[in-house]
N, CA, C and O atoms as a GROMACS GRO file, in nm:
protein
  444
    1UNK      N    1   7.121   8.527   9.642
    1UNK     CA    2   7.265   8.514   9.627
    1UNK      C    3   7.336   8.614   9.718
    1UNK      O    4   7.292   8.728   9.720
    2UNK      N    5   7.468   8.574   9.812
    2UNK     CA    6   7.522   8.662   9.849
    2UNK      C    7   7.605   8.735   9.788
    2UNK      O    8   7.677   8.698   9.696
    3UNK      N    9   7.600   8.895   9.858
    3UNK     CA   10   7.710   8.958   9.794
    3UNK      C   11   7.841   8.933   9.880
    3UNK      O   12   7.941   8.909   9.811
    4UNK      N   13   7.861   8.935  10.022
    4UNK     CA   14   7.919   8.914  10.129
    4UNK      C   15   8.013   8.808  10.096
    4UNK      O   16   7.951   8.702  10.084
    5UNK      N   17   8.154   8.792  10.076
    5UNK     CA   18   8.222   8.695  10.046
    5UNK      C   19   8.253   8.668  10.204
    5UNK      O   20   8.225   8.745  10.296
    6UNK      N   21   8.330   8.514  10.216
    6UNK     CA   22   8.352   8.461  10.298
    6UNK      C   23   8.502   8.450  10.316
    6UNK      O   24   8.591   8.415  10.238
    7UNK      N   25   8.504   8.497  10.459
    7UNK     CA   26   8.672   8.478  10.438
    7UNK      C   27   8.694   8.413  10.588
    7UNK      O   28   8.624   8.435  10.687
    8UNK      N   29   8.798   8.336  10.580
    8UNK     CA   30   8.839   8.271  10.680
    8UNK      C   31   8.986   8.252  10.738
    8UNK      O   32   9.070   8.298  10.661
    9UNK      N   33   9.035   8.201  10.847
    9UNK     CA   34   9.143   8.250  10.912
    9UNK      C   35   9.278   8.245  10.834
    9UNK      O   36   9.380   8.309  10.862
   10UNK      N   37   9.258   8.137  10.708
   10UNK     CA   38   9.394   8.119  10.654
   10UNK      C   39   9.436   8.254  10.571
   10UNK      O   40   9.550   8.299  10.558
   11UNK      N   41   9.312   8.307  10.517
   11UNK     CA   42   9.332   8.437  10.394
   11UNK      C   43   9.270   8.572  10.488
   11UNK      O   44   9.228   8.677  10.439
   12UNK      N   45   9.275   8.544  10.612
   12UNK     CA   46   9.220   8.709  10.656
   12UNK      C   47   9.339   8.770  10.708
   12UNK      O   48   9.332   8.860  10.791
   13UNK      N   49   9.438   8.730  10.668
   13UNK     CA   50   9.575   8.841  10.679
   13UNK      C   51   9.544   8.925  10.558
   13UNK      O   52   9.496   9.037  10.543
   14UNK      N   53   9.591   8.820  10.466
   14UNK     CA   54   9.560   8.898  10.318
   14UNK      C   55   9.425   8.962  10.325
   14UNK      O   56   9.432   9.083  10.349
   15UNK      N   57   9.328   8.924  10.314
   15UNK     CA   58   9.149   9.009  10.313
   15UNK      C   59   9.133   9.099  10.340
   15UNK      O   60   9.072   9.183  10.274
   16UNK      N   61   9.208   9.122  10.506
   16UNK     CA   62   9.144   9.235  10.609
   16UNK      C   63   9.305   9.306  10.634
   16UNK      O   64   9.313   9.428  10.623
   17UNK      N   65   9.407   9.240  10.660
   17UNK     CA   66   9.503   9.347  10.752
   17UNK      C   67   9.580   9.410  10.623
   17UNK      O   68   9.616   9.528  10.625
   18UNK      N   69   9.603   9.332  10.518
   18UNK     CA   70   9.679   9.364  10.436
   18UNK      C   71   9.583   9.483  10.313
   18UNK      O   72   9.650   9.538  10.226
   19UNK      N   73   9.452   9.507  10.320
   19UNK     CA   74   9.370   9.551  10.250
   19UNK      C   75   9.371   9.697  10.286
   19UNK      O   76   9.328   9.737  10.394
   20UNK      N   77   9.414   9.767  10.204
   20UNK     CA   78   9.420   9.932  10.204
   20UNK      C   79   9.264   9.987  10.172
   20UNK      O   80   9.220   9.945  10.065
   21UNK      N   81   9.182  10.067  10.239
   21UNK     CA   82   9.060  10.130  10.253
   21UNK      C   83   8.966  10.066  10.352
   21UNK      O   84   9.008  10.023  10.459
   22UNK      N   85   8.814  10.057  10.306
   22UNK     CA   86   8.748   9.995  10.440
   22UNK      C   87   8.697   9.862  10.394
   22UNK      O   88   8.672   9.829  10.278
   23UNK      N   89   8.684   9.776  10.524
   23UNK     CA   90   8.655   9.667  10.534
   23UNK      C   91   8.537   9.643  10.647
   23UNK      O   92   8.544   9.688  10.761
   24UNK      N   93   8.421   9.558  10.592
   24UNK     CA   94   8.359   9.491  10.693
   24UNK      C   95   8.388   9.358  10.716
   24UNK      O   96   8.442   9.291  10.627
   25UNK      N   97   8.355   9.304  10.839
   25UNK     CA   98   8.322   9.162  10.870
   25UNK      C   99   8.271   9.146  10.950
   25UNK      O  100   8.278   9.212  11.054
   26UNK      N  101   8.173   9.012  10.919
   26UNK     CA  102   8.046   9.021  11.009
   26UNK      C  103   8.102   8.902  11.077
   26UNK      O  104   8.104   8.802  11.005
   27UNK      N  105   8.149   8.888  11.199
   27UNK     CA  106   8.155   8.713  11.253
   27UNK      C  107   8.030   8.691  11.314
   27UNK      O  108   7.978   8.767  11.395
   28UNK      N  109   7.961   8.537  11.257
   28UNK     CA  110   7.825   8.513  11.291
   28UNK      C  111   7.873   8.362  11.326
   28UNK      O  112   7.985   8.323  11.359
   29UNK      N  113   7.726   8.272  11.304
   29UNK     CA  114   7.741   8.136  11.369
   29UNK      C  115   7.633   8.097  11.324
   29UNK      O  116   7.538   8.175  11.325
   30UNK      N  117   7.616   7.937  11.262
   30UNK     CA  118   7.470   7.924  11.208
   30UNK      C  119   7.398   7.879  11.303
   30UNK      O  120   7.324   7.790  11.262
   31UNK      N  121   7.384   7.902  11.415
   31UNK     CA  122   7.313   7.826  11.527
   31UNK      C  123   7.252   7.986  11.558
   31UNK      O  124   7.131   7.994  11.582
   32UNK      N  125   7.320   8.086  11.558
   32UNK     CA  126   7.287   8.251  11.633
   32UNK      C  127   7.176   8.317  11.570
   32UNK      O  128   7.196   8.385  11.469
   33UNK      N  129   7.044   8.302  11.628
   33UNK     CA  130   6.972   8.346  11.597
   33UNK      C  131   6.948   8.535  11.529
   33UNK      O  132   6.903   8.577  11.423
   34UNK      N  133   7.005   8.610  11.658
   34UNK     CA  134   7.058   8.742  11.611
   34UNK      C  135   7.158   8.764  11.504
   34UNK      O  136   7.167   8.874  11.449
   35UNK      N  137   7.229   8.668  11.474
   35UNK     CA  138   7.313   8.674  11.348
   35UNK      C  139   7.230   8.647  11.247
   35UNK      O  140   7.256   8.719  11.151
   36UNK      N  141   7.146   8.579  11.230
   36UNK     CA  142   7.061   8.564  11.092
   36UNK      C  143   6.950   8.691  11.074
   36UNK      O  144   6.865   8.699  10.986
   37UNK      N  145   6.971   8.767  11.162
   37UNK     CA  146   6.900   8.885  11.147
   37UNK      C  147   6.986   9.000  11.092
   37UNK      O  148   6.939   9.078  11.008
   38UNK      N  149   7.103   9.009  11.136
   38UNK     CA  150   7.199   9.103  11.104
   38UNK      C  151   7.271   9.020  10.930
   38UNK      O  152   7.348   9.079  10.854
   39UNK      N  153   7.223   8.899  10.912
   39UNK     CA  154   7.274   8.905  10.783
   39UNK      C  155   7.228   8.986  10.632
   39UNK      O  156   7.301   9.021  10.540
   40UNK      N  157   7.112   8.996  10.646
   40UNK     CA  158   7.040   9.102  10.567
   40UNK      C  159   7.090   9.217  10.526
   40UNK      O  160   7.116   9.267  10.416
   41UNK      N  161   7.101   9.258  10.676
   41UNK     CA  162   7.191   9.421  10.679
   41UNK      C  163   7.302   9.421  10.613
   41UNK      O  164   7.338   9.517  10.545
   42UNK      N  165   7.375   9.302  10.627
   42UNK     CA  166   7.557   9.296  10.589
   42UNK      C  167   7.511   9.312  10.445
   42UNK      O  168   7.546   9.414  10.385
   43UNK      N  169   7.433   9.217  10.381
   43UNK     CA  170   7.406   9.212  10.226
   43UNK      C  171   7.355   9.369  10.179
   43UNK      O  172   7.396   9.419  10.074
   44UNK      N  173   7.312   9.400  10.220
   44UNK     CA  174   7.247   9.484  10.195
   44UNK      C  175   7.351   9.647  10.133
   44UNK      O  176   7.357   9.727  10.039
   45UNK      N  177   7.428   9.609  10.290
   45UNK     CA  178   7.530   9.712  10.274
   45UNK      C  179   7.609   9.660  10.146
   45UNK      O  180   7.579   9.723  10.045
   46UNK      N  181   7.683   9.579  10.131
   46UNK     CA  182   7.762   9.508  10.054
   46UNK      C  183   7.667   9.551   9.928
   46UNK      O  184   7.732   9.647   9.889
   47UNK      N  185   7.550   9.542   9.835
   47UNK     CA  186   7.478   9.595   9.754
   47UNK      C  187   7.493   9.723   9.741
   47UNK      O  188   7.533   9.756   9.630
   48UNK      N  189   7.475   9.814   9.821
   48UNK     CA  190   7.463   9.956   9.795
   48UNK      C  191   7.613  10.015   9.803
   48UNK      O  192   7.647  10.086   9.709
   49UNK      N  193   7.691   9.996   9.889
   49UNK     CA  194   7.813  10.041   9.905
   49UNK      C  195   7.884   9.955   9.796
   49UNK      O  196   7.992   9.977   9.848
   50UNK      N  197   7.911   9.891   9.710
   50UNK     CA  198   7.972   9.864   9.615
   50UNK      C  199   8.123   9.825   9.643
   50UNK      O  200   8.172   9.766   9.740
   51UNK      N  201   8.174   9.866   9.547
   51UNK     CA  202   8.312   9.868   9.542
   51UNK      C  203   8.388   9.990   9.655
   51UNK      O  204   8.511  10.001   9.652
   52UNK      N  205   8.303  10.079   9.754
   52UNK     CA  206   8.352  10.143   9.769
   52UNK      C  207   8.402  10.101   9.945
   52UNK      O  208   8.446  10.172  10.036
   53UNK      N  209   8.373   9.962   9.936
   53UNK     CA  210   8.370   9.900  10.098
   53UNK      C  211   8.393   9.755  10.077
   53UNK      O  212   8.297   9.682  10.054
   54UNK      N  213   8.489   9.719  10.082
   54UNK     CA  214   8.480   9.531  10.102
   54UNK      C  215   8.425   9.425  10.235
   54UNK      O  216   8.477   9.413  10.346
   55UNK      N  217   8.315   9.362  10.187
   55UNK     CA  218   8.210   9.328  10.281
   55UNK      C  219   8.220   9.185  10.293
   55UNK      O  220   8.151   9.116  10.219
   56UNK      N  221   8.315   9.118  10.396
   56UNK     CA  222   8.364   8.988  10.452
   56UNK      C  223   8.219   8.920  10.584
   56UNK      O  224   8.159   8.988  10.667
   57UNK      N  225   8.204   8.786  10.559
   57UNK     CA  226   8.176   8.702  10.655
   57UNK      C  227   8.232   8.612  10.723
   57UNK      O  228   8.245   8.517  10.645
   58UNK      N  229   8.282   8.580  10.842
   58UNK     CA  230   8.325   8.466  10.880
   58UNK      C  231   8.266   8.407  11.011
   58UNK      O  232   8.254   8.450  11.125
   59UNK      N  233   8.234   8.288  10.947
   59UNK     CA  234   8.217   8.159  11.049
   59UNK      C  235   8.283   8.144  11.189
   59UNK      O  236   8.386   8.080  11.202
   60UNK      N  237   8.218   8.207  11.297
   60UNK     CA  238   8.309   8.209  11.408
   60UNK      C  239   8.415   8.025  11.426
   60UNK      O  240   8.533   7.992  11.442
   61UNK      N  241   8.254   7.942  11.409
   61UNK     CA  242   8.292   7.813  11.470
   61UNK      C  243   8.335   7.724  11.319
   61UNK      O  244   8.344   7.601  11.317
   62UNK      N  245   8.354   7.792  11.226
   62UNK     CA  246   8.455   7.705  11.148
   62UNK      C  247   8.598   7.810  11.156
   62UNK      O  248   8.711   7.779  11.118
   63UNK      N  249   8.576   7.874  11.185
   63UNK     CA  250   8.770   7.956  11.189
   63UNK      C  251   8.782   8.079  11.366
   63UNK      O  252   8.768   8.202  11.371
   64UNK      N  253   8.805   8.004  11.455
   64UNK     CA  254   8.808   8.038  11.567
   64UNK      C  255   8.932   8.112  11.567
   64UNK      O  256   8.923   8.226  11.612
   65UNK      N  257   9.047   8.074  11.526
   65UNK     CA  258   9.176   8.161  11.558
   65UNK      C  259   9.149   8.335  11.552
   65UNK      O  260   9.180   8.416  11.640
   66UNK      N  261   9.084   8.363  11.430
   66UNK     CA  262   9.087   8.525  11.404
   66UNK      C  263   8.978   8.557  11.490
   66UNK      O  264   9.017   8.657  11.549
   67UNK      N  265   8.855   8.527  11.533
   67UNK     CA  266   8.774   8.602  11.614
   67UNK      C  267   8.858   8.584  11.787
   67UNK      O  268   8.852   8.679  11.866
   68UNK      N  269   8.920   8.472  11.820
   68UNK     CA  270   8.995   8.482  11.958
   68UNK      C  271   9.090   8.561  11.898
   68UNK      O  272   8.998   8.642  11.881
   69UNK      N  273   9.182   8.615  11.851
   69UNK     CA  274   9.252   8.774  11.797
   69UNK      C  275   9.245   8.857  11.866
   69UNK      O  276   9.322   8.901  11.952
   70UNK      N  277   9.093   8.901  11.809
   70UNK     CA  278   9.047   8.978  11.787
   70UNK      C  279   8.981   9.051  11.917
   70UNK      O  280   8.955   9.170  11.937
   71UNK      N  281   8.962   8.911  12.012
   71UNK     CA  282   8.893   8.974  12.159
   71UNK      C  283   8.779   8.913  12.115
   71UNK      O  284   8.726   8.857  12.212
   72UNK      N  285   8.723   8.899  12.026
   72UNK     CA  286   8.525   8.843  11.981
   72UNK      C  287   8.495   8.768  12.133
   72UNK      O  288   8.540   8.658  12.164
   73UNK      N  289   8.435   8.828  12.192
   73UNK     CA  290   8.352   8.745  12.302
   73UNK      C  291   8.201   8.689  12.268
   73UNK      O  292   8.152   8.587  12.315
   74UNK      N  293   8.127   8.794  12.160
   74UNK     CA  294   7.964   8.792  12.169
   74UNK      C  295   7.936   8.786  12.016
   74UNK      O  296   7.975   8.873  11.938
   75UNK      N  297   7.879   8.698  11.988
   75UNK     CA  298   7.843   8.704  11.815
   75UNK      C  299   7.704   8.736  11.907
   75UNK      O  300   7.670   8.704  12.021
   76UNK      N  301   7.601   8.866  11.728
   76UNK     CA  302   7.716   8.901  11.652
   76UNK      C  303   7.799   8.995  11.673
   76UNK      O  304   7.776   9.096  11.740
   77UNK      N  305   7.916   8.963  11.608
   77UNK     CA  306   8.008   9.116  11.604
   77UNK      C  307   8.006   9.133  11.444
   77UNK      O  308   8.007   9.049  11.354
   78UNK      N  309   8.001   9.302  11.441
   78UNK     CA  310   8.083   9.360  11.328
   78UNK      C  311   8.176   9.405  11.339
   78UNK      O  312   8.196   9.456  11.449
   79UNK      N  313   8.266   9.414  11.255
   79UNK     CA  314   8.418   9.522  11.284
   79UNK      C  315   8.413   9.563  11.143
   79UNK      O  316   8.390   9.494  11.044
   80UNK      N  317   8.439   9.691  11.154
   80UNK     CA  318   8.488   9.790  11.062
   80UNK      C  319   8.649   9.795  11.068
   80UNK      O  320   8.710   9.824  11.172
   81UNK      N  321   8.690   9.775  10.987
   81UNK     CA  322   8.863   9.778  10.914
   81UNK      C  323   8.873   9.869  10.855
   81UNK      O  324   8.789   9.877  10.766
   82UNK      N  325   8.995  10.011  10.867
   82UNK     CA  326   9.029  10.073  10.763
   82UNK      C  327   9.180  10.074  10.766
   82UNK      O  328   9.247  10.103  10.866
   83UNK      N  329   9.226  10.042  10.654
   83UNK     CA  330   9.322  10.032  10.639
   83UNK      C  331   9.425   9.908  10.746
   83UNK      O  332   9.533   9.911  10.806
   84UNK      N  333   9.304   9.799  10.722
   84UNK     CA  334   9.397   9.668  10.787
   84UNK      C  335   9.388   9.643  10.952
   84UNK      O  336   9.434   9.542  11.006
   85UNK      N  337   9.322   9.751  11.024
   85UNK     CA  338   9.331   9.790  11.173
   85UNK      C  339   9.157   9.811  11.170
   85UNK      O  340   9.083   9.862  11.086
   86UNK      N  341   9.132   9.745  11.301
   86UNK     CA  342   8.997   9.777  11.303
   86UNK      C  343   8.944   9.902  11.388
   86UNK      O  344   9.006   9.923  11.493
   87UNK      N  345   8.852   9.976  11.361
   87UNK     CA  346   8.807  10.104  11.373
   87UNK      C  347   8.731  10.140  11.448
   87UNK      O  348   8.736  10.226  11.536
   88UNK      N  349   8.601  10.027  11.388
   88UNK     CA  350   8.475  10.044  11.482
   88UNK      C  351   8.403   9.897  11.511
   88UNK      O  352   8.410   9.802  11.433
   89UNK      N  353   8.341   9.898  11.623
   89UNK     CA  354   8.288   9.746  11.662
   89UNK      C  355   8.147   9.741  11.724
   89UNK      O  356   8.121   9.807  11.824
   90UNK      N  357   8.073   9.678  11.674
   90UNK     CA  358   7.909   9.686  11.662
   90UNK      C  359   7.923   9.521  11.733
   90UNK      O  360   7.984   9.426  11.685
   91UNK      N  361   7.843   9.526  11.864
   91UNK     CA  362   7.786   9.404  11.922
   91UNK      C  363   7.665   9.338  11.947
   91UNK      O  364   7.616   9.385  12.050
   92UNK      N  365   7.597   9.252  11.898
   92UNK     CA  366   7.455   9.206  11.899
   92UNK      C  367   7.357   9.288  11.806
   92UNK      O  368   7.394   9.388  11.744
   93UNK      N  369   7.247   9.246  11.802
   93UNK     CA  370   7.190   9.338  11.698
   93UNK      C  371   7.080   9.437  11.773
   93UNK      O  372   7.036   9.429  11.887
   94UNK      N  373   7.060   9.508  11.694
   94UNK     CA  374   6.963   9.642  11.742
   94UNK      C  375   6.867   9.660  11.592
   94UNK      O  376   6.908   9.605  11.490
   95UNK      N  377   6.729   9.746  11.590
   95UNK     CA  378   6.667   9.743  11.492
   95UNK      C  379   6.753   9.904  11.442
   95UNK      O  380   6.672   9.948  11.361
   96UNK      N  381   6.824   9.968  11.446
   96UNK     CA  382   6.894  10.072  11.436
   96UNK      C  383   7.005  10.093  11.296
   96UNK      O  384   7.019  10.176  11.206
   97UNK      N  385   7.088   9.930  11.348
   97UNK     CA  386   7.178   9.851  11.297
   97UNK      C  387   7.235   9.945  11.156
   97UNK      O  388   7.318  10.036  11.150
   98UNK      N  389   7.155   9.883  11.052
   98UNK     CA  390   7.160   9.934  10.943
   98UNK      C  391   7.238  10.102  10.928
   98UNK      O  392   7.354  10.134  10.900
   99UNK      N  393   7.134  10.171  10.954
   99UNK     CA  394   7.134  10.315  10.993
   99UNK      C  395   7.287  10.316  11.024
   99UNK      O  396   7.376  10.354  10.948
  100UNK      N  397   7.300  10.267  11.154
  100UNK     CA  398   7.409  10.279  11.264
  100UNK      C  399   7.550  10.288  11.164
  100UNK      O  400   7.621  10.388  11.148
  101UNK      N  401   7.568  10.154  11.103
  101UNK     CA  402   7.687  10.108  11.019
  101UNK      C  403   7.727  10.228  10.916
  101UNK      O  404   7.810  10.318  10.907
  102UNK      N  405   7.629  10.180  10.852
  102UNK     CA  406   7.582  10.321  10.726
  102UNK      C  407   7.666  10.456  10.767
  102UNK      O  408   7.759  10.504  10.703
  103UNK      N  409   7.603  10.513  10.908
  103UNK     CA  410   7.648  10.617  10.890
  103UNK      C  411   7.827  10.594  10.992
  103UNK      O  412   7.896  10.693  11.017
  104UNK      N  413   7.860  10.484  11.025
  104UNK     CA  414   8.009  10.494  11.077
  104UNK      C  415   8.054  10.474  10.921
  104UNK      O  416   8.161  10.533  10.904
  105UNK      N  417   8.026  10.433  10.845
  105UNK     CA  418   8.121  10.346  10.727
  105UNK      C  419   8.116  10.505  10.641
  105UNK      O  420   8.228  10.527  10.596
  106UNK      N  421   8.025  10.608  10.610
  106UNK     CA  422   8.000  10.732  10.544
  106UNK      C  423   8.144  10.819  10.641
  106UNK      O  424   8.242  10.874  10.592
  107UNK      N  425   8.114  10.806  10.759
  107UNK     CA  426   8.235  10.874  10.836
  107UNK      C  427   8.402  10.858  10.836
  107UNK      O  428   8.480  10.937  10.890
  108UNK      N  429   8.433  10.751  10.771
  108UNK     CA  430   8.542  10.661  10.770
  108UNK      C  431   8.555  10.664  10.597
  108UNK      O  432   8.653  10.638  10.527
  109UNK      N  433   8.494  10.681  10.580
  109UNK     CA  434   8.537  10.653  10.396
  109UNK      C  435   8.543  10.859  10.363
  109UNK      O  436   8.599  10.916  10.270
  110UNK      N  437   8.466  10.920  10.477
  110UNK     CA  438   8.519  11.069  10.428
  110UNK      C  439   8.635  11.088  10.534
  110UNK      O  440   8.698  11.191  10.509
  111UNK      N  441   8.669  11.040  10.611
  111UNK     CA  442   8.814  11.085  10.689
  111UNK      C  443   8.966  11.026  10.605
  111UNK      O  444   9.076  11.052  10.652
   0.00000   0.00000   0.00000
């Protein structure tokens, strides 16, 4: 079961810009092989970080408007949101990944 809710272009005003603290979102694609690798990680985080991080997925190729926004050239992307504005941006995957997020999202939730 996922923990990772799904959000898409009609409600990611409300989800992501309008959302006070931190936010992930993973934009993936079910065809992207490297995205089904980085989905693990997203869950994962979303499990351990709790309530203390809201952990979004969206479908590049069912809601295109917010990743063209956004600049998204390369799934996958992550973006880190704090406070509605995005922060930090993770491109393609690395075996690191995990680690990597972890410790930007620890940095951002103590600033």
């Amino acid at each position: 079961m996922s923990n990772a809710m799904e959000v898409n272009d009609s409600d990611f005003e409300l989800q992501i810009e309008q959302h006070k603290g931190l936010a992930v979102v993973d934009f993936w694609a079910t065809w992207c092989g490297p995205c089904r690798m980085i989905a693990p990680i997203v869950e994962q985080l979303s499990g351990e970080l709790g309530t203390k991080v809201k952990v979004l997925k969206m479908d590049i190729d069912e809601n295109p408007a917010t990743p063209m926004s956004l600049g998204i050239m390369s799934i996958p992307t992550v973006i880190i949101f704090k406070d509605g504005k995005a922060a930090e941006r993770t491109v393609g995957y690395r075996p690191s990944m995990k680690g990597d997020l972890a410790a930007k999202l620890e940095a951002l939730l103590a600033s």
